[in-house]
C-alpha positions in Angstrom: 198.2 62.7 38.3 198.0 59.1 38.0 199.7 57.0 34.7 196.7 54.4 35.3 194.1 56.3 35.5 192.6 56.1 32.0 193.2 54.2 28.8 195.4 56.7 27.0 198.6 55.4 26.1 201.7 57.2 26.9 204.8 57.3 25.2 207.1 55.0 27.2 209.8 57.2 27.6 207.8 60.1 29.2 205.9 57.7 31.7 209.6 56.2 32.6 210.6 60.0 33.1 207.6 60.5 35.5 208.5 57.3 37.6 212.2 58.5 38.0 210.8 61.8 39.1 208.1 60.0 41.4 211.1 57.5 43.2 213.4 61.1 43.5 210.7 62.7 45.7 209.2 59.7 47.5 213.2 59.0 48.7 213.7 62.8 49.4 209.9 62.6 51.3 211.7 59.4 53.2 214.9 60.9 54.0 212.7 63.9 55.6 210.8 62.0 57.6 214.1 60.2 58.8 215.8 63.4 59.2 212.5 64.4 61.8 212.6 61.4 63.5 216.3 60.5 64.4 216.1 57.6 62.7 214.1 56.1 65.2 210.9 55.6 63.3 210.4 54.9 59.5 207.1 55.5 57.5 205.7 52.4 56.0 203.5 54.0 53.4 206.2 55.9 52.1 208.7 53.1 51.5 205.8 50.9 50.4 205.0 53.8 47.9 209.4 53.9 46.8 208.9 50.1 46.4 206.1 49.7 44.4 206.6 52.6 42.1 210.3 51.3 41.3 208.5 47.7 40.4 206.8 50.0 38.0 209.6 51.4 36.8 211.7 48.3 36.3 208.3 47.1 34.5 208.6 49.6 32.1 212.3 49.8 31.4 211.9 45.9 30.7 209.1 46.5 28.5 211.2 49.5 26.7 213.8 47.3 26.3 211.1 44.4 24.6 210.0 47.0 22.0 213.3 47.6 21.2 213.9 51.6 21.8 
């Protein structure tokens, strides 16, 4: 499912909920992938992924926070 995909809006607080969700299992999918690897290695997409979805998220909060909920 992608938030962008279409020009729908969403309610803020529900697309907020769905990043929080998203950065929960991308850091769980990270600390897996650490867990395999003894540390040794790390997985770029996946932290590139954590990274760019918690710009999102910050984006949103801020914007949240402009309309005054």
């Amino acid at each position: 499912m992608s938030l962008y995909s279409d020009n729908e809006p969403y309610p803020i607080d529900e697309v907020i909920q769905v990043l929080e969700q998203r950065l929960v299992a991308i850091q769980c999918e990270i600390d897996n992938f650490t867990k395999m690897t003894a540390g040794l290695r790390k997985n770029e997409q996946l932290e590139t992924s954590f990274y760019t979805t918690k710009k999102h998220l910050e984006m949103m909060r801020k914007r949240k926070q402009e309309l005054g909920d």
